[in-house]
DSSP file (Angstrom, degrees, kcal/mol; ACC not computed):
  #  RESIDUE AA STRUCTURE BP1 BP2  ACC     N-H-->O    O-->H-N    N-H-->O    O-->H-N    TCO  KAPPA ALPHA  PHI   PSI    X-CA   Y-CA   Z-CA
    1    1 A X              0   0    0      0, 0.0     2,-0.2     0, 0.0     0, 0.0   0.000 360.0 360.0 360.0 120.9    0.0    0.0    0.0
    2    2 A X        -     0   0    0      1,-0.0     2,-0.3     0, 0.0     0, 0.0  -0.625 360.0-129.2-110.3 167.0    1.9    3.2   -1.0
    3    3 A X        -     0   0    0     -2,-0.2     2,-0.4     2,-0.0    -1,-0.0  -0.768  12.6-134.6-129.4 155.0    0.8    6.5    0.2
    4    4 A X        -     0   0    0     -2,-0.3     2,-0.4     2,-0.0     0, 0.0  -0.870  15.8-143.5-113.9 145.4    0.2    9.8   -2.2
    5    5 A X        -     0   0    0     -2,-0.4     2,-0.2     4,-0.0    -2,-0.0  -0.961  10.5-133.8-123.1 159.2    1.6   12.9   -1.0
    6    6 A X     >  -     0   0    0     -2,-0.4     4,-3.6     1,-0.0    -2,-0.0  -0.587  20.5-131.7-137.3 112.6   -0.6   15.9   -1.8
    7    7 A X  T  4 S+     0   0    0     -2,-0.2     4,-0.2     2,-0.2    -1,-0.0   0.509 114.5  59.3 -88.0  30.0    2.5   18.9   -3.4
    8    8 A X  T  > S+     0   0    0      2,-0.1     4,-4.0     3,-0.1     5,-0.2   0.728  96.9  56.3 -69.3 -46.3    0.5   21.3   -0.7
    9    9 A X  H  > S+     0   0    0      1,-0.2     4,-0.5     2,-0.2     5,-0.2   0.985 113.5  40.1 -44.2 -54.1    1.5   18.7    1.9
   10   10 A X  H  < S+     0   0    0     -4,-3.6     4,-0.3     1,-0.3    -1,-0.2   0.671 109.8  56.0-102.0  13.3    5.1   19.3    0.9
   11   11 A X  H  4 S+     0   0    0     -3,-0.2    -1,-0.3    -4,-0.2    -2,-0.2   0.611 105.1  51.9 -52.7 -31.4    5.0   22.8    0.5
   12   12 A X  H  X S+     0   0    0     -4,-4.0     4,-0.6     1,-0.2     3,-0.2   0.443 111.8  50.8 -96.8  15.0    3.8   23.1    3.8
   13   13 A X  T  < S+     0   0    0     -4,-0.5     4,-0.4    -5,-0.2    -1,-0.2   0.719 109.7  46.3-115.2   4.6    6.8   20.9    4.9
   14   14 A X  T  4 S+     0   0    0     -4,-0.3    -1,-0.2     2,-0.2    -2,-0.1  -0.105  99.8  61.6 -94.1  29.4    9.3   22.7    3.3
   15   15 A X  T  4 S+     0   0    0     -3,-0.2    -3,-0.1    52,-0.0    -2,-0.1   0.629 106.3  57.3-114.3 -43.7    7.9   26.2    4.5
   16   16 A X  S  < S+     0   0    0     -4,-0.6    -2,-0.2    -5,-0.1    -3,-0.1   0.783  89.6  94.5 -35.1 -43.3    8.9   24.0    8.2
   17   17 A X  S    S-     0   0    0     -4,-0.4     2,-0.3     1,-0.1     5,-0.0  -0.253  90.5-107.2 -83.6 142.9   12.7   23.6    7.0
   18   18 A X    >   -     0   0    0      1,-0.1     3,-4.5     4,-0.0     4,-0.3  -0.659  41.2-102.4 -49.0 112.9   15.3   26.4    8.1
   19   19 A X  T 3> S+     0   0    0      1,-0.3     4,-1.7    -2,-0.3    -1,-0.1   0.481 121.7  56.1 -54.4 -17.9   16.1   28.7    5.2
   20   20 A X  H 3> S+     0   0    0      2,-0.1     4,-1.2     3,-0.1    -1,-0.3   0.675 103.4  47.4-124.0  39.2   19.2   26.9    4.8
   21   21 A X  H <> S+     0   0    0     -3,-4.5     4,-1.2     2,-0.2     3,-0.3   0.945 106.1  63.8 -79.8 -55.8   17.8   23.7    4.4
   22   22 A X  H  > S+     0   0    0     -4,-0.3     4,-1.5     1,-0.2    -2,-0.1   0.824 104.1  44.6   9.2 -78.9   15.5   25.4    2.0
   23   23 A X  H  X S+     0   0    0     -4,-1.7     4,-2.3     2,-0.3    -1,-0.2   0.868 109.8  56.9 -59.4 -46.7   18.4   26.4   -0.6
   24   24 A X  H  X S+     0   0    0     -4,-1.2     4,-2.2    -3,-0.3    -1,-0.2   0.805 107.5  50.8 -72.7 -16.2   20.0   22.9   -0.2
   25   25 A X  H  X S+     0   0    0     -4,-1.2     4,-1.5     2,-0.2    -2,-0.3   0.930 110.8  44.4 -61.9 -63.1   16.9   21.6   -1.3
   26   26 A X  H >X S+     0   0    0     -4,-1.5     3,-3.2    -5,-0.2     4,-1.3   0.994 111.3  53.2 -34.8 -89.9   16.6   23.8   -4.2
   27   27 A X  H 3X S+     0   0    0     -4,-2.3     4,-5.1     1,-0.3     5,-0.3   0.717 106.2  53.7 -47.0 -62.5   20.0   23.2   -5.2
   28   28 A X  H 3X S+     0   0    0     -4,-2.2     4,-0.7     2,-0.2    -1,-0.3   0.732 112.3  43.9 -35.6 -41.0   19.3   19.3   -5.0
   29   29 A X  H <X S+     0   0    0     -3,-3.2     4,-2.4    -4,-1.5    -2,-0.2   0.914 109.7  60.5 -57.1 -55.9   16.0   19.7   -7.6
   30   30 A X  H  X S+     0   0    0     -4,-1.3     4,-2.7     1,-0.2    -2,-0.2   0.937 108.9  40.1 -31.2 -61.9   18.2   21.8   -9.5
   31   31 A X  H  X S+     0   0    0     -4,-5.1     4,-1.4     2,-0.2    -1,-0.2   0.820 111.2  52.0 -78.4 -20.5   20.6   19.1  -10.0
   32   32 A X  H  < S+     0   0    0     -4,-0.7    -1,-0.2    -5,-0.3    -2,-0.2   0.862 109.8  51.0 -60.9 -47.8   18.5   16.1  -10.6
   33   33 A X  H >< S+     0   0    0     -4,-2.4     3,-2.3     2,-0.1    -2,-0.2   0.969 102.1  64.4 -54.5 -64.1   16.7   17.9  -13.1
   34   34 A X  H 3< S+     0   0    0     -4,-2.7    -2,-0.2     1,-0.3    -3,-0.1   0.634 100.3  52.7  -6.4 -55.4   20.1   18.8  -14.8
   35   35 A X  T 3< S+     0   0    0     -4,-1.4     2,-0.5     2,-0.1    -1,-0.3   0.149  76.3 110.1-102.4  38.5   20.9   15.4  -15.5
   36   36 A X  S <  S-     0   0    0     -3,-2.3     2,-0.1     1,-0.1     3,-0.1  -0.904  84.0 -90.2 -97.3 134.9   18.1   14.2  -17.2
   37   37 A X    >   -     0   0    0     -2,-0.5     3,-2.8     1,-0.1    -1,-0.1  -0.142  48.6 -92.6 -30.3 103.8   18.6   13.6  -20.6
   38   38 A X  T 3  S-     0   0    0      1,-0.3    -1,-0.1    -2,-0.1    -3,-0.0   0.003 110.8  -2.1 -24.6 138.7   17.9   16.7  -23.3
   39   39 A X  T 3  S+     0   0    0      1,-0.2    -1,-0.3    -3,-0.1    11,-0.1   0.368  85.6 148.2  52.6  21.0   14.1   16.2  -24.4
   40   40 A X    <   -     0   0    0     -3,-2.8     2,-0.4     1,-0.1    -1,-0.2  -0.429  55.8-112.9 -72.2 151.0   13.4   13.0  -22.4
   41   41 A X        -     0   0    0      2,-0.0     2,-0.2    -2,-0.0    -1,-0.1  -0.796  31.8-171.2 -81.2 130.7    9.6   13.4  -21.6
   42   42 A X        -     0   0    0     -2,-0.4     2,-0.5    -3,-0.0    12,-0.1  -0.754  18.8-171.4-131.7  81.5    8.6   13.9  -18.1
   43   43 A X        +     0   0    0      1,-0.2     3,-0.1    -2,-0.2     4,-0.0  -0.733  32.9 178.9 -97.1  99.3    5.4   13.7  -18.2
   44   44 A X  S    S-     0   0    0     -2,-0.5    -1,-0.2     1,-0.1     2,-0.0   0.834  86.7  -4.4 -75.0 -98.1    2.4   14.5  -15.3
   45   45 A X  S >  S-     0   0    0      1,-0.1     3,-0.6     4,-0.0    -1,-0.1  -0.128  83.9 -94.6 -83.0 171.7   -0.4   13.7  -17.5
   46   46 A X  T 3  S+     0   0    0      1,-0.2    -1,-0.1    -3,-0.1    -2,-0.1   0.971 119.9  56.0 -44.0 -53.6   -0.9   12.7  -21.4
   47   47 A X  T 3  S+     0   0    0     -4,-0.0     2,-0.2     2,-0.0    -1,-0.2   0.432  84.3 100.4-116.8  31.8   -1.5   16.0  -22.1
   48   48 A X    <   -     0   0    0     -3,-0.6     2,-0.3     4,-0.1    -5,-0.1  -0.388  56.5-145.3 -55.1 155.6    1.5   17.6  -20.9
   49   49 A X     >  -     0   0    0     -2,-0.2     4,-1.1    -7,-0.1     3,-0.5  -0.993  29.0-112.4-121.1 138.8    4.3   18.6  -22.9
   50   50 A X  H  > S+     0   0    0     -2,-0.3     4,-1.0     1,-0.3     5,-0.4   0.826 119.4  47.5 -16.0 -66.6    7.8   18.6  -22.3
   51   51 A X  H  > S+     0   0    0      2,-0.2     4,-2.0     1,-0.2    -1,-0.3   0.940 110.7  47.8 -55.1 -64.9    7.6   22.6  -22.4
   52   52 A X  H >> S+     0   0    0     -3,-0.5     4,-2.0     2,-0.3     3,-1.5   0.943 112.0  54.5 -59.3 -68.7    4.4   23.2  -20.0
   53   53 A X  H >X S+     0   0    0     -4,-1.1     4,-2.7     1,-0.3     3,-1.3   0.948 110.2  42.4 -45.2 -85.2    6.2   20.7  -17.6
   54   54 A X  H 3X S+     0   0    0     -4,-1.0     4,-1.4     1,-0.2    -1,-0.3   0.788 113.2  59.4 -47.2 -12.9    9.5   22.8  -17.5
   55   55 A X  H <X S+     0   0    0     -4,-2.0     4,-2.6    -3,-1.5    -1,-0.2   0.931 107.3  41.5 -22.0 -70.5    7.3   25.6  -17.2
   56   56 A X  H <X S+     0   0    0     -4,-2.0     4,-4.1    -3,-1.3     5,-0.3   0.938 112.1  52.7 -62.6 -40.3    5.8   24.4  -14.3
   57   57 A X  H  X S+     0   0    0     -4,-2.7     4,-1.8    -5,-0.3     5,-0.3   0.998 109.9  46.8 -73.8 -47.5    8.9   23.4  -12.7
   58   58 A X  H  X S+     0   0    0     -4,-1.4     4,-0.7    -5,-0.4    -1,-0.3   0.962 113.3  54.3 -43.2 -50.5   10.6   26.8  -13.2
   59   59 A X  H >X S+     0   0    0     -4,-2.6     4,-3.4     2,-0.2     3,-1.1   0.972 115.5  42.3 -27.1 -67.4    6.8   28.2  -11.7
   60   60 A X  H 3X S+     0   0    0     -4,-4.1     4,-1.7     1,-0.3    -2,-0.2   0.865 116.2  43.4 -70.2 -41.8    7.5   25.9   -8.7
   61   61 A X  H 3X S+     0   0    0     -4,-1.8     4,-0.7    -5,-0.3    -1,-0.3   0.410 112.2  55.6 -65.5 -17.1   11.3   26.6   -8.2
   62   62 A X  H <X S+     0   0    0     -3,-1.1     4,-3.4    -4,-0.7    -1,-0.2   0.732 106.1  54.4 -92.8 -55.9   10.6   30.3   -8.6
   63   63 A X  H  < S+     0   0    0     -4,-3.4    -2,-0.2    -5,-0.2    -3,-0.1   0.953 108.1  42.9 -59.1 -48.4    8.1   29.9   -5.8
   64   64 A X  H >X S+     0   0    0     -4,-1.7     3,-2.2     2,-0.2     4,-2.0   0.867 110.9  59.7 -49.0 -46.2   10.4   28.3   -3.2
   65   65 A X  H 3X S+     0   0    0     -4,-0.7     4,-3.3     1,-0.4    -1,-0.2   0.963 112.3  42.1 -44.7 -55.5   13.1   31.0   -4.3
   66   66 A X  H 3< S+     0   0    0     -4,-3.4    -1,-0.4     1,-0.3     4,-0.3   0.233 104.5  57.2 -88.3  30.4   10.7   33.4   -3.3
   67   67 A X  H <4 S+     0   0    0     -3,-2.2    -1,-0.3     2,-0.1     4,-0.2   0.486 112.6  46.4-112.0 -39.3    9.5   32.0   -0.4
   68   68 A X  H >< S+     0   0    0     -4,-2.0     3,-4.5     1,-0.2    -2,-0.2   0.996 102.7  59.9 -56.2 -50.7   13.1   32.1    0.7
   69   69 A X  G >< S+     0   0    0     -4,-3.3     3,-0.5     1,-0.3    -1,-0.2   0.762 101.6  58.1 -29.6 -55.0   13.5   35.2   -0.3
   70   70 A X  G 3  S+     0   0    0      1,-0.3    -1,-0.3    -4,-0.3    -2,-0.2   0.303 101.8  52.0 -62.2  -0.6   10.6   36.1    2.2
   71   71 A X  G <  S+     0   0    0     -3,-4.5     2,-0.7    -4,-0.2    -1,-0.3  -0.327  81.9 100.7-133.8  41.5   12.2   34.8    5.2
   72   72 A X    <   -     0   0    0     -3,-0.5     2,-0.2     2,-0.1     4,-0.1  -0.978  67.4-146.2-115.8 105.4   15.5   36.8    4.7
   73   73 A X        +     0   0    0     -2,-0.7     2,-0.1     2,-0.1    -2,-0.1  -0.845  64.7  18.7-102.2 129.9   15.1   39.9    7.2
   74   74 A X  S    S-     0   0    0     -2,-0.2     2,-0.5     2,-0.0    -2,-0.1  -0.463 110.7 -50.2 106.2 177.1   16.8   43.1    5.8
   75   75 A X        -     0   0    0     -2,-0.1     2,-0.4     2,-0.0    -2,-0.1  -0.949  56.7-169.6-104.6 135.0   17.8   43.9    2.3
   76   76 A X        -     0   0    0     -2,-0.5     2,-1.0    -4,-0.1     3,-0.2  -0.951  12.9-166.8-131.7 121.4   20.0   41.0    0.5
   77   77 A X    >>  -     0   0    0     -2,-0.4     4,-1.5     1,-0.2     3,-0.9  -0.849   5.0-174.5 -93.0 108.5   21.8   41.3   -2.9
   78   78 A X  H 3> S+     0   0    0     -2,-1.0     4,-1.6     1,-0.3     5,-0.3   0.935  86.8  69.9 -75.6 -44.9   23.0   37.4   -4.2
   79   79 A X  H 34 S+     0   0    0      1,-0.3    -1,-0.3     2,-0.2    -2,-0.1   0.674 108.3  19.1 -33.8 -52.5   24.4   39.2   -6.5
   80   80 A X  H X> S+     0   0    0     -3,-0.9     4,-1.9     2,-0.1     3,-0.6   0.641 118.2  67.5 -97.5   0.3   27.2   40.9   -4.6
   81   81 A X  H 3X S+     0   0    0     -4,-1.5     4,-1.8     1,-0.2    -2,-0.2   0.797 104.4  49.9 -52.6 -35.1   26.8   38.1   -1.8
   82   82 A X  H 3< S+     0   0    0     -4,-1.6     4,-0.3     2,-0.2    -1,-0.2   0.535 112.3  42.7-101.4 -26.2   28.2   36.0   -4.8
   83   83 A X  H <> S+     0   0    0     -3,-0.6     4,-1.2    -5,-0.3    -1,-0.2   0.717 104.4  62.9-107.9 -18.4   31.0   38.2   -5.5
   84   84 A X  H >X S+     0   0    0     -4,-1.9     4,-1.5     2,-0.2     3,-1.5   0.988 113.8  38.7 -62.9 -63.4   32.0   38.8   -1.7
   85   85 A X  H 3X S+     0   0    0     -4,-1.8     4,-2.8     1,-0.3     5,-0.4   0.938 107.8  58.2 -59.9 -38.1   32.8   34.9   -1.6
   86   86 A X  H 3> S+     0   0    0     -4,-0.3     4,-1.9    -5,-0.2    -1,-0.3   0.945 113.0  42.1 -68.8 -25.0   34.3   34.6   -4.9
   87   87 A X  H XX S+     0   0    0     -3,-1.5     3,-2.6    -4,-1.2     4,-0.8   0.915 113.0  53.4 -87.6 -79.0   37.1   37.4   -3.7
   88   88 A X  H 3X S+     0   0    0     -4,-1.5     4,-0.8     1,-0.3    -1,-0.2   0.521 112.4  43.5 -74.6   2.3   37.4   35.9   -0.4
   89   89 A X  H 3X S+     0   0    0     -4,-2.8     4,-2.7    -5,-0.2    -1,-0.3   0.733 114.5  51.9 -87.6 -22.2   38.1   32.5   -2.2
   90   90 A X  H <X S+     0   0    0     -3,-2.6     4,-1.9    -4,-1.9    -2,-0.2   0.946 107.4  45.2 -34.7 -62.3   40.2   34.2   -4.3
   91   91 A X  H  X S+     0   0    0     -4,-0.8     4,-1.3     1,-0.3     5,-0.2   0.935 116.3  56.5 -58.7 -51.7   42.3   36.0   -1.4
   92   92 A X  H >X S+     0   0    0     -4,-0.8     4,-1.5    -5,-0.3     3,-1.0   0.877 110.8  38.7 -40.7 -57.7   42.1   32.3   -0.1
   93   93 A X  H 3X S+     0   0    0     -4,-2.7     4,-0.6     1,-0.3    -2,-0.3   0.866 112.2  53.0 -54.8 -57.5   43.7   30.8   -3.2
   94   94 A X  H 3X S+     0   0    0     -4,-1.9     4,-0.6     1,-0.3    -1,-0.3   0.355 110.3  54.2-106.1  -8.4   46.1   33.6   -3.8
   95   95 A X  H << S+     0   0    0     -4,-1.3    -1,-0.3    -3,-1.0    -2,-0.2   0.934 106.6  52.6 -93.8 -65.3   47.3   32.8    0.4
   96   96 A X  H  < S+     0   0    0     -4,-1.5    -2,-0.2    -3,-0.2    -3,-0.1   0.295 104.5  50.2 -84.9 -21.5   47.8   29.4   -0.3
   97   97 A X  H  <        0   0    0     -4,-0.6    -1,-0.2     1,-0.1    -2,-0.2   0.946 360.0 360.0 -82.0 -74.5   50.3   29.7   -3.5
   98   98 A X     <        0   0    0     -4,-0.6    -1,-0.1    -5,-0.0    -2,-0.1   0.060 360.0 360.0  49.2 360.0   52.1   31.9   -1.4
């Protein structure tokens, strides 16, 4: 007997998860998705198509983003967040030849 889960149910258990549990979460869909094979069909119903499904999944992945997003107090740029780390691996790198 297998059990259905409902993807309200696991929206509302990922809204439970710590934001960065959240991200690794993401990140994991991200990459699972990633390796599936260019045009395989992933199909909900018959009359999906390939396109309306990655639609959706961008929709859904869009949502979580912004769900993190919402639980971020203060203003946050990823954007230079992204570039602060990459200079301090830099600095790192550039210590380590050294």
């Amino acid at each position: 007997m297998s059990s259905q889960v409902t993807l309200a149910q696991v929206e509302q258990q990922i809204a439970q998860l710590p934001l960065h549990e959240q991200l690794k979460l993401i990140s994991h869909i991200a990459e699972q998705l990633s390796t599936l094979p260019p045009g395989m069909p992933r199909r909900i119903g018959e009359e999906d198509t390939l396109q309306q499904q990655r639609a959706r999944e961008v929709d859904e992945l869009l949502a979580l983003c912004d769900a993190a997003a919402e639980m971020w107090e203060g203003e946050f740029d990823a954007a230079d967040e992204i570039r602060q780390m990459r200079q301090e691996r830099d600095e790192q790198i550039c210590l380590s030849k050294s």
